[in-house]
C-alpha positions in Angstrom: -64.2 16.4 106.6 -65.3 19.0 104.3 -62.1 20.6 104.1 -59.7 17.5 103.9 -62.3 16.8 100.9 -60.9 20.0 99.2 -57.4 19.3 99.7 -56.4 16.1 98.4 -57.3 16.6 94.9 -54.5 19.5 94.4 -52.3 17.2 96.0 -50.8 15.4 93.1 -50.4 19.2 91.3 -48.6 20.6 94.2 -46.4 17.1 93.7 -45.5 18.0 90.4 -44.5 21.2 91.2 -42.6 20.7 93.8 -40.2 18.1 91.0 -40.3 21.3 88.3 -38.9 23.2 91.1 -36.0 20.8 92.1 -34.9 19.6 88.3 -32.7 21.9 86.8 -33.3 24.3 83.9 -33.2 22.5 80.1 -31.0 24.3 77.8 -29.1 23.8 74.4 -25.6 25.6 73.4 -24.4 26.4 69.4 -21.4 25.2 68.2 -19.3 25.8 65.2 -16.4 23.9 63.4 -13.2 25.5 61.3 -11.7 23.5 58.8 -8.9 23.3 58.3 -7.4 22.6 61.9 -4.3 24.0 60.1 -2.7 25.5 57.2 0.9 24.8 55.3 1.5 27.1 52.8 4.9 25.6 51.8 7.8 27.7 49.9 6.7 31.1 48.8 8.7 33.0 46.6 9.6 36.4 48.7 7.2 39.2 46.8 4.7 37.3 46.1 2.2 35.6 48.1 0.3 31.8 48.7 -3.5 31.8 49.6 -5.3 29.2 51.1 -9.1 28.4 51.6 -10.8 28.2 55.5 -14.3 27.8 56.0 -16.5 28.0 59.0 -19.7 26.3 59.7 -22.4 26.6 62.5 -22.5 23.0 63.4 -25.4 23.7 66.3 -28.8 24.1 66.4 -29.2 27.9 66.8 -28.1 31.0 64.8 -24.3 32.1 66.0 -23.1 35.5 65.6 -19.1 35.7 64.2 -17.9 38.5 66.2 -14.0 38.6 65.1 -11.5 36.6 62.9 -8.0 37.2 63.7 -4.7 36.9 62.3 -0.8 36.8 64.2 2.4 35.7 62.9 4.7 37.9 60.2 3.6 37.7 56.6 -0.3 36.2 57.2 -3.4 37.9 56.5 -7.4 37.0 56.2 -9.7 38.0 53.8 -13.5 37.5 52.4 -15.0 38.4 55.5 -17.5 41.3 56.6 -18.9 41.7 60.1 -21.4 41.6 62.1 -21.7 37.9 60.8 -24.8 35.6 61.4 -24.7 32.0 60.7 -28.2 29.6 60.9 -28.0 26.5 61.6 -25.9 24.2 59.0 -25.2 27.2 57.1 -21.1 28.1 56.1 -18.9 31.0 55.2 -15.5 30.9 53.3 -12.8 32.9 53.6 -9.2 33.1 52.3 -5.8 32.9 54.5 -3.1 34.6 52.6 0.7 34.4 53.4 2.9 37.1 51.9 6.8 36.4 53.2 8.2 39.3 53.8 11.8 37.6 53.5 13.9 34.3 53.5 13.2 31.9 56.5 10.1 30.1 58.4 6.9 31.6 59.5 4.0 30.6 61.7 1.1 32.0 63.1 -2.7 31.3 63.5 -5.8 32.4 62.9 -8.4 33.0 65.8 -12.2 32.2 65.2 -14.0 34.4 67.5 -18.4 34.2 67.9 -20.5 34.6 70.7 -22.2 31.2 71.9 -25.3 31.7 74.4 -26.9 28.9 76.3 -30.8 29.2 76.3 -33.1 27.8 79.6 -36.1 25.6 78.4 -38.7 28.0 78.7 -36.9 29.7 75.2 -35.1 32.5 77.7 -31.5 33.1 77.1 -29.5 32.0 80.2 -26.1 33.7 79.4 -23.7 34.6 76.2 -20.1 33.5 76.0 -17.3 34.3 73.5 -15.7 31.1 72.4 -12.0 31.2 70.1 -10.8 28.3 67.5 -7.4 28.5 66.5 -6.2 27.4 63.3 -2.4 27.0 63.1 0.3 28.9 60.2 2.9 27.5 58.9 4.9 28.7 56.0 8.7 29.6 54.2 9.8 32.5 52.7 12.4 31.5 49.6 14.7 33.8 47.8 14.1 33.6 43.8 17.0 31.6 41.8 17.9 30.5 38.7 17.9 26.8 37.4 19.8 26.2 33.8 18.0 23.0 32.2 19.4 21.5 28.5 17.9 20.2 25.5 18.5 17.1 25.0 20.6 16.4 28.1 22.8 14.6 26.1 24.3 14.9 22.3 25.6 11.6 20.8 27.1 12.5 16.7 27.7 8.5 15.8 30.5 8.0 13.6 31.8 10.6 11.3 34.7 10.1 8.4 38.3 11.8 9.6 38.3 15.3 8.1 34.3 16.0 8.5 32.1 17.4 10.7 28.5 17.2 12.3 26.7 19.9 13.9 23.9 19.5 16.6 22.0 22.2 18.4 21.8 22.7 22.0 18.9 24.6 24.2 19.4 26.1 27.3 16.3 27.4 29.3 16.5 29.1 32.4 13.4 27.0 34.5 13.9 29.0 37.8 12.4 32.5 39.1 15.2 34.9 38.5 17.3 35.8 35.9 20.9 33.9 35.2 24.1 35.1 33.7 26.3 32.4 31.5 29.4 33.4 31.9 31.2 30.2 30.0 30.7 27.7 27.4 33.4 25.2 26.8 34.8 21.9 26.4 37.0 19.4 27.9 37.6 17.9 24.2 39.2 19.1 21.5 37.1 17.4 18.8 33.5 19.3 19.6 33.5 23.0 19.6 30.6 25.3 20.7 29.6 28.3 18.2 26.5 30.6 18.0 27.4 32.1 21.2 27.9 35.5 22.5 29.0 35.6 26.5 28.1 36.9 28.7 24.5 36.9 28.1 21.6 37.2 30.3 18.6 34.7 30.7 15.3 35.7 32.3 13.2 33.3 34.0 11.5 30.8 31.7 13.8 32.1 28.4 15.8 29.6 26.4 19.3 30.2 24.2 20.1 27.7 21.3 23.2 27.4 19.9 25.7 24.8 18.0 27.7 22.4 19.1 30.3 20.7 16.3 31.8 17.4 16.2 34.8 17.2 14.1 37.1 13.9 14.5 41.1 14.2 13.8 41.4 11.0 15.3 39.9 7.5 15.1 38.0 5.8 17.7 35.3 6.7 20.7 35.5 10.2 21.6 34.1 11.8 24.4 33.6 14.5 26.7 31.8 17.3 28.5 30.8 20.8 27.7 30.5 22.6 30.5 27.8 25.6 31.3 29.1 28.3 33.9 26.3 30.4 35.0 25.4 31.9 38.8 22.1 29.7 38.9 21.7 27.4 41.6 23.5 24.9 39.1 26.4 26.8 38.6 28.1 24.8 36.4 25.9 22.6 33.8 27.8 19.3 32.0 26.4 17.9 29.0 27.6 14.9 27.9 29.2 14.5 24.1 30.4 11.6 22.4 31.3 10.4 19.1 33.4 8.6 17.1 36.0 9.1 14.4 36.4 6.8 11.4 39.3 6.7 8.8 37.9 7.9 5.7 37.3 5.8 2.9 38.3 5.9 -0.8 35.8 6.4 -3.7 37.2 5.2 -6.9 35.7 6.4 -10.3 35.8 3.8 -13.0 36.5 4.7 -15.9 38.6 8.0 -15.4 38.1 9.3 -19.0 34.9 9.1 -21.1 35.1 9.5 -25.0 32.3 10.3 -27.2 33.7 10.5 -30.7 32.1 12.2 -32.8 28.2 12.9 -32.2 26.1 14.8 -34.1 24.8 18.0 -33.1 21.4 17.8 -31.7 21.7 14.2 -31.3 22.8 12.7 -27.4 25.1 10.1 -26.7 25.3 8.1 -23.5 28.5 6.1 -21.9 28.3 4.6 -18.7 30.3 5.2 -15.3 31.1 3.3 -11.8 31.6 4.7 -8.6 32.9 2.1 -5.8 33.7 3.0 -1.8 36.7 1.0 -0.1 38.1 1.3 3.5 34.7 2.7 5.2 31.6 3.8 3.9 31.6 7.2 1.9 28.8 9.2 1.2 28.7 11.4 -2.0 26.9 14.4 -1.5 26.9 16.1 -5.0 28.4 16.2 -8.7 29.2 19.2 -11.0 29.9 19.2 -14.8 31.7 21.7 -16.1 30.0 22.1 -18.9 26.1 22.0 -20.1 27.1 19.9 -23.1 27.5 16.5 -20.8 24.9 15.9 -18.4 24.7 13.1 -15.3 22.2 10.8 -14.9 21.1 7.5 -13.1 22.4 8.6 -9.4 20.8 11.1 -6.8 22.5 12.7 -3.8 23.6 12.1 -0.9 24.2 8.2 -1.6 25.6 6.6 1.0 28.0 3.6 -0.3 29.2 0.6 2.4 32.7 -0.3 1.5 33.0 -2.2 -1.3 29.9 -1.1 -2.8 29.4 0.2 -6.1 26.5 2.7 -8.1 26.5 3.3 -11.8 26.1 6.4 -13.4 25.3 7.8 -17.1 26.9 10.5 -18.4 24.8 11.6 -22.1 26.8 14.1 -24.5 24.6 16.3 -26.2 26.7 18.7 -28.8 25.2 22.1 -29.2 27.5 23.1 -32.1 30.2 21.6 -34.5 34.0 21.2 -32.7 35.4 19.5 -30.4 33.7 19.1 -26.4 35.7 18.7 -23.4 34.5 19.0 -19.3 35.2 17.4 -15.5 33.0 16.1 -14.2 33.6 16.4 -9.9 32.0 13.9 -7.2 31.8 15.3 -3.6 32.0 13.0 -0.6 33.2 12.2 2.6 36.0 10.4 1.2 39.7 11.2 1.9 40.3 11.4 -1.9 37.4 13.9 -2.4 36.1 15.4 -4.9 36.8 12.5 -7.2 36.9 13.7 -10.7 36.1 12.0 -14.6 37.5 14.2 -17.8 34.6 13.7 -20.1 35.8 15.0 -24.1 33.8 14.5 -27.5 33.4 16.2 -31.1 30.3 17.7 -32.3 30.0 17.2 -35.9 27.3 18.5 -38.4 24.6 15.8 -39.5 24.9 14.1 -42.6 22.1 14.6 -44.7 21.7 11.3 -46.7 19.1 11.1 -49.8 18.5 8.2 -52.0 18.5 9.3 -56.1 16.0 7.1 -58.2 16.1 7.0 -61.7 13.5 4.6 -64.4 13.1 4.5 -67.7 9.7 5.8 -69.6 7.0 4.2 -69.9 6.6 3.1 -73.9 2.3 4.9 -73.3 1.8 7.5 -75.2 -0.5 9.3 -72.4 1.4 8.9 -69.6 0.8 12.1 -67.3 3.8 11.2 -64.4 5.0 8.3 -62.3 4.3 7.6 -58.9 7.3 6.6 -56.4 6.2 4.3 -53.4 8.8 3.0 -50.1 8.7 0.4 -47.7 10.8 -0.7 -44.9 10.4 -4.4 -45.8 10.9 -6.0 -48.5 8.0 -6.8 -50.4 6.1 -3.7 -48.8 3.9 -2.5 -48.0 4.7 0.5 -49.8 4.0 4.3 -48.7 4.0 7.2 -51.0 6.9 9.5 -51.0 6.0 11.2 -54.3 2.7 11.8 -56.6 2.8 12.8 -60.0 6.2 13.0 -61.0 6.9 14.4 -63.9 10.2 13.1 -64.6 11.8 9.8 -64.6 13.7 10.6 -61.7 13.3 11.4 -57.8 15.6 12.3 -54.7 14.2 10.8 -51.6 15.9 12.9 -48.6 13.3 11.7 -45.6 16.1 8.8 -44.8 17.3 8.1 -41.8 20.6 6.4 -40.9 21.6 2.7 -40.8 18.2 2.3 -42.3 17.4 0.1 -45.1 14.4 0.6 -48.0 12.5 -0.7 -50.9 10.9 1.6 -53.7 9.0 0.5 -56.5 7.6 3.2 -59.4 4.3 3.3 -61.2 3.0 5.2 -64.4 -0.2 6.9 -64.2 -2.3 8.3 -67.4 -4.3 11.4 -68.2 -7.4 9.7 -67.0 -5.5 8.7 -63.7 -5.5 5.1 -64.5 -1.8 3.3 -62.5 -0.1 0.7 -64.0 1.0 -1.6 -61.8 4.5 -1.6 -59.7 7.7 -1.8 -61.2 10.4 -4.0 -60.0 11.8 -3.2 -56.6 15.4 -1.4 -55.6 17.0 -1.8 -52.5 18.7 1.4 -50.9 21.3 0.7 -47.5 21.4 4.6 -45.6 24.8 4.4 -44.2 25.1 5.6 -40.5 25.8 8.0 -39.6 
């Protein structure tokens, strides 16, 4: 009894055991995880090189040793990295992919992901170590550099233009590719626009640009069109660039009057007569006027003026004689118009001024102390007067401040030795002729 007593209390421990020894080992495994699954690197230009970002991450609940990253296919290579490499738990590395083409066509490859993954028993003793590989996939293009021609604007448009003119536009070509481009040819399938500024061949290196002109001149009314045409050995070989414009039969500018006489005109003193300019047939533009000489000088107009058909603009010419003798100049108007330059023959005589005076005479006063005379003007009658002359001796006075085709009223008056006035006298008239 005694010893049955002793052995049923270790029963239940031996129970337990016995299950330890039956239920299998507990144990935990690291992971990791590579993004991207996969890279595209696209076109690369051959001699150069595309690089692309890859990370790695322990995704498990241990530390994980990186043992190797490798790299196949032609062109790709890994960088970033230094071994031995330990990740904790959570924790991430980055490194870069880098495809270099080594020429023209498609590469793929991959990258391997190698690191040792060990499985650990639940008493905390490592059961085993295994290497474990994640392959990302390559994929890329090696592309030969080229040229690409691109204009500026992509189109030129000159509106209408008068018969017998011309318009000039610019043009930009810029090479937008990777390699440099010969053009070879410029030219035009019409007649009426010609390229200038150019000097072929010439040579363009990648991202340089070449402006030049492109002229419009109609001979021909109507819409005009066509193409001028780039030749160059970039992957656009030849470049069209649309023209258009259109031609217009000039119009007429008629100057009205033809002839412009001044007469004679003092020297020093200006003159003015009028002028017309009017546009017929289609709408001229006048760009400019020249007088021959400095004597007769334009006013009332500035340039360019652009006239509709039948439209008119005045105009002043002024004549301002510099010396005695006769004046004579054209004066030229440039325009679009088929009759251009339109000229006016401009003639006057410079003459000396006339220097006009008014002589006053009076008789004495009957005083016996009179000391002078006073001499007062007005340019009413009636005044009110102005002196012109204090103290006169004499009983008479030449008044040269006149002007021209002026008329004026003087009146006199007697002053004593104590500088007493009489009063006025009666009042004369004088009419200054003009000129």
């Amino acid at each position: 009894m005694t010893g049955f007593g002793l052995v049923r209390p270790w029963a239940p421990f031996l129970f337990i055991l016995a299950l330890l020894s039956i239920l299998p080992s507990a144990a935990y495994s690291q992971q990791i995880a590579v993004a991207p699954s996969a890279l595209g690197f696209g076109n690369v230009l051959v001699g150069s090189s595309g690089t692309q970002p890859l990370s790695i991450t322990n995704t498990g609940g241990a530390s994980v040793s990186v043992s190797n990253v490798g790299v196949n296919g032609t062109g790709y290579a890994v960088s970033g990295l230094s071994y031995p490499l330990t990740l904790s738990p959570g924790q991430s590395v980055g490194l870069n992919v880098i495809f270099s083409p080594p020429a023209v066509g498609s590469d793929s490859g991959s990258v391997s992901v190698t690191v040792l993954t060990q499985t650990w028993k639940h008493n905390g003793k490592r059961s085993s170590s295994t290497a474990t590989t994640t392959m990302v996939s390559l994929s890329g293009s090696g592309i030969a550099a080229t040229g690409q021609i691109a204009p500026a604007p992509a189109i030129l448009s000159y509106g209408s233009l008068s018969l017998g003119t011309s318009q000039t536009l610019t043009e930009t070509l810029t090479n937008t590719g990777t390699a440099s481009v010969t053009i070879s040819q410029v030219g035009s399938s019409s007649a009426a626009f010609t390229a200038s500024g150019l000097s072929l061949p010439t040579i363009l290196g990648a991202g340089q640009s070449l402006t030049f002109n492109v002229v419009f001149a109609p001979t021909v009314s109507g819409s005009i069109s066509g193409n001028l045409a780039i030749l160059s050995n970039a992957s656009n070989p030849q470049l069209n660039i649309p023209l258009s414009g259109n031609g217009n039969t000039a119009g007429q500018l008629t100057l009205s009057p033809l002839a412009l006489n001044f007469g004679s005109v003092s020297t020093g003193s200006p003159a003015s007569l009028p002028g017309m300019l009017s546009a017929s047939g289609s709408s001229v533009t006048i760009s400019s006027a020249t007088s021959t000489s400095a004597e007769f000088v334009l006013s009332g107009i500035s340039f360019p003026t652009i006239l509709a058909a039948g439209q008119s603009v005045p105009f002043t010419v002024t004549f301002l004689p510099q010396a005695s003798g006769t004046a004579t100049a054209n004066l030229s108007f440039g325009s679009n118009a088929a009759n251009s330059p339109a000229t006016e023959s401009l003639s006057g005589n410079g003459v000396a001024p006339i220097q006009h005076g008014v002589d006053l005479s009076w008789g004495a006063s009957s005083s016996s102390n009179v000391a002078g005379y006073n001499v007062y003007r007005a340019g009413v009658s009636g005044g009110p007067y102005i002196s012109v002359a204090s103290a006169n001796a004499g009983t008479s006075f030449v008044d040269g401040s006149v002007q021209s085709g002026q008329t004026y009223y003087y009146v006199v008056t007697a002053v004593d030795t104590s500088g007493t006035e009489s009063g006025y006298s009666n009042q004369v008239q004088a009419v200054i002729p003009s000129p």
